[in-house]
C-alpha positions as CSV (number, residue, x, y, z in Angstrom):
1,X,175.7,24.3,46.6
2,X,173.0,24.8,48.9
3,X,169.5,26.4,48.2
4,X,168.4,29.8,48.1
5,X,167.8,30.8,51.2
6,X,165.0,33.6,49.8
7,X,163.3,31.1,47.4
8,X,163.1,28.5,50.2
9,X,161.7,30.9,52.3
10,X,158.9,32.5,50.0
11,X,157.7,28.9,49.2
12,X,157.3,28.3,52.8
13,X,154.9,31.6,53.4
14,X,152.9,30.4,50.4
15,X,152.5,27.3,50.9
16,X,151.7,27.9,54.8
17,X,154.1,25.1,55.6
18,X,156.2,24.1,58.8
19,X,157.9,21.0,56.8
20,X,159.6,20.7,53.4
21,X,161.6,17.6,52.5
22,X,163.5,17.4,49.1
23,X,166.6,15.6,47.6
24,X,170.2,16.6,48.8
25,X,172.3,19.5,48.0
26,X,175.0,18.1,49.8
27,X,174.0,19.4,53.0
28,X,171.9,16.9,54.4
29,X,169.9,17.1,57.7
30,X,167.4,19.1,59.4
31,X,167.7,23.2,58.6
32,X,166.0,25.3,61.0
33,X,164.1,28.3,59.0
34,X,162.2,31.2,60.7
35,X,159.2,32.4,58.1
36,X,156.5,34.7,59.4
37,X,157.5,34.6,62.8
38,X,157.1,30.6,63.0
39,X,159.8,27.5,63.4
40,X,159.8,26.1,59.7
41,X,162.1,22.8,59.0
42,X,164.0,21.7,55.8
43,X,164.5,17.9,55.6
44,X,167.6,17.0,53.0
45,X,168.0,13.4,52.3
46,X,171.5,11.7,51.8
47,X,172.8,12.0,48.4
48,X,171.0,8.4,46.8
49,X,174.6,6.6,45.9
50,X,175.6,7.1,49.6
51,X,173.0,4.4,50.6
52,X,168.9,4.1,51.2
53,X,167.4,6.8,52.4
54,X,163.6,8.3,53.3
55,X,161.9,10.0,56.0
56,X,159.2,9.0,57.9
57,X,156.7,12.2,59.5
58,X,153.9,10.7,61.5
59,X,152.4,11.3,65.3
60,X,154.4,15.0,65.2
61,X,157.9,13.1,64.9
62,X,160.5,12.9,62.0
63,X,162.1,9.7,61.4
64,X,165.2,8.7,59.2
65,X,164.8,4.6,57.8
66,X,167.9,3.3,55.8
67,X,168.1,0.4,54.2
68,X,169.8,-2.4,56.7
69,X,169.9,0.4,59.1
70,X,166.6,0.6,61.3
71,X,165.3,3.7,62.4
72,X,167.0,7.1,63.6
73,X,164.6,10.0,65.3
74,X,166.0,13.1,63.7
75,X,163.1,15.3,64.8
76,X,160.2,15.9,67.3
77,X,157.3,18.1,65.4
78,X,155.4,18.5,68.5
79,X,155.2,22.0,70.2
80,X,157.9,21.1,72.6
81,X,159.7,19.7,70.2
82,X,163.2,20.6,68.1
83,X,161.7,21.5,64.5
């Protein structure tokens, strides 16, 4: 089961936020959202027993570290960017 699309959505407009990471829902990746007009992305991390897993947002950029794994860009924040 994934999240409610609706729910997901209002928080976004009231929190005035272009990012929100949380735990899996067995869909895990970036999910592209359109709030108020504006790109908004959904980060779900890996379901925990699958392996190490966080996220890493700094200089506009989204980055994926797992455990014995190094580091995988999964987004670019900036204005030209995917998210």
């Amino acid at each position: 089961m994934d999240v409610n699309t609706a729910t997901v959505e209002r928080v976004f407009s009231a929190a005035n936020a272009q990012l929100m990471i949380h735990g899996h829902t067995h869909r895990p990746g970036i999910h592209q959202h359109l709030v108020d007009g504006k790109p908004r992305a959904r980060v779900v991390l890996d379901a925990w027993y699958e392996g190490g897993q966080c996220i890493r947002v700094a200089g506009g950029r989204i980055d994926e570290l797992r455990l014995g794994a190094g580091v995988r860009p999964l987004a670019d924040l900036s204005e030209s960017g995917t998210a």
